[in-house]
N, C-alpha and C positions, 0 to 999 in steps of 0.2 A: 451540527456538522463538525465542531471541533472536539466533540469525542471521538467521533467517525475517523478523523484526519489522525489524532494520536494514537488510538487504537493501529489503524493503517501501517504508520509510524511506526511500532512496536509489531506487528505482524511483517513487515519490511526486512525490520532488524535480526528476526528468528529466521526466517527464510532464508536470510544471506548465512547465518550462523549454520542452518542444515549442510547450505550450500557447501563453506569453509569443510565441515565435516562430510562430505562428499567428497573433495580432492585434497583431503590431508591424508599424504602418503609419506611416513618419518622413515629415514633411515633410502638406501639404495633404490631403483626400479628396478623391477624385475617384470616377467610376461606374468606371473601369479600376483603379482600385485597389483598389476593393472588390470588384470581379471576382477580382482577385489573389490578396485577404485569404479567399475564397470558394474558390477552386481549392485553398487551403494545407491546408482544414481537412480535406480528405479526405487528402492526404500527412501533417497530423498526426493525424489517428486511424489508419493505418495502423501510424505509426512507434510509437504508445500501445499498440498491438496488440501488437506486436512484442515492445517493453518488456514487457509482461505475461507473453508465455508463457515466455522465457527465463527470468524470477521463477519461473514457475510453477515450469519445469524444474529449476531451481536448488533449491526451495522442496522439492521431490519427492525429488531424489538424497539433500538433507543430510536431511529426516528419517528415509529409508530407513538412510541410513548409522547415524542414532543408536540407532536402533531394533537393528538388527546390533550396536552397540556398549556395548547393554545399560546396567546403571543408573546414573545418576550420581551420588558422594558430594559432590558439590558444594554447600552452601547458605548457606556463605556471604554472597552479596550477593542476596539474595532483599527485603530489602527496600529495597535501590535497584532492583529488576527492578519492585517493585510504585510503587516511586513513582514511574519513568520510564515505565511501562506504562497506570498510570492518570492519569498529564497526558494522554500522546498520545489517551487514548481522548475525553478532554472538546475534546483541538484537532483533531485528525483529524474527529472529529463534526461541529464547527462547520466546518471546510471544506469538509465532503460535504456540508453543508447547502445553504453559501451556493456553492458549485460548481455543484449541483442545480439552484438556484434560478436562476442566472447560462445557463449550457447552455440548457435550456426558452426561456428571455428571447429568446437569442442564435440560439435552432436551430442549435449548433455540437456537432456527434458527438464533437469530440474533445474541448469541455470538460467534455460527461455521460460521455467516457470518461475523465476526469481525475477528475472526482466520483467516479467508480465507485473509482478508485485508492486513493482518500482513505477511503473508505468500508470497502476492503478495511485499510486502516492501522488504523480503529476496530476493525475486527471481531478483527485481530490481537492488538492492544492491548488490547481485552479477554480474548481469550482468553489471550493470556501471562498478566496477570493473575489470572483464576481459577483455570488450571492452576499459577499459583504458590501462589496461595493454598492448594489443594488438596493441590500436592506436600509443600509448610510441613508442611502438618497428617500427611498418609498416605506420605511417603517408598517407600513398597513401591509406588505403580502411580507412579512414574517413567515408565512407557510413555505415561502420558494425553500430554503435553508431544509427544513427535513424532507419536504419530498423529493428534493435533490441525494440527499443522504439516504433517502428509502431506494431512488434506482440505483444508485452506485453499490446498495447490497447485495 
């Protein structure tokens, strides 16, 4: 789950990066440049598409694989998992928020598909989260951790 969550992470950061290059308009407005800034936003919700399902992909093969590779004695750093898991869930929230809110504003697909990314990082980040908290306590269902990370693919 915590390649799932950095992978996420890094698919989050691209998507906002498409986004930025969506409404990077230098120099004056004009009605052809906002024509411009208008034709991008379907090449960047396609390219946010994109980003997505290779995550998914990605997201699918590593928890199949963990799952195959049976249980981990790892525990270690479980509670820097729980404190880097529960920042992103309060910052990733707050971007799905104001992403949300900014998309609707703007009628632009690709920054409510950027909101949805960010949305996906909370939901991750939570989950790592509980499934840590849970592994902490019950060590024997080690399985919750990937077939959590296999639906969120």
């Amino acid at each position: 789950m915590c390649l799932v969550f950095g992978l996420e992470n890094f698919v989050d950061f691209l998507s906002s990066v498409v986004v930025l290059w969506r409404f990077w308009a230098s120099g004056k407005m004009t009605k052809e440049r906002e024509k411009i800034l208008k034709r991008r936003d379907l090449r960047a919700s396609m390219a946010i598409s994109f980003i997505m399902i290779v995550l998914g992909m990605g997201i699918i093969a590593t928890a199949t694989n963990d799952v195959k590779a049976g249980s981990e004695a790892n525990t270690t750093n479980l509670g820097l998992i729980l404190g880097i898991s529960g920042t992103s869930v309060v910052v990733f929230g707050g971007l799905s928020f104001f992403k949300f809110q900014y998309a609707s504003a703007l009628s632009s697909e690709s920054l409510y598909k950027d909101a949805v990314c960010s949305m996906i990082g909370t939901i991750l980040g939570l989950a790592l989260f509980s499934n840590t908290l849970i592994v902490r306590s019950r060590p024997q269902i080690w399985w919750l951790d990937p077939i959590v990370a296999m639906i969120c693919g």
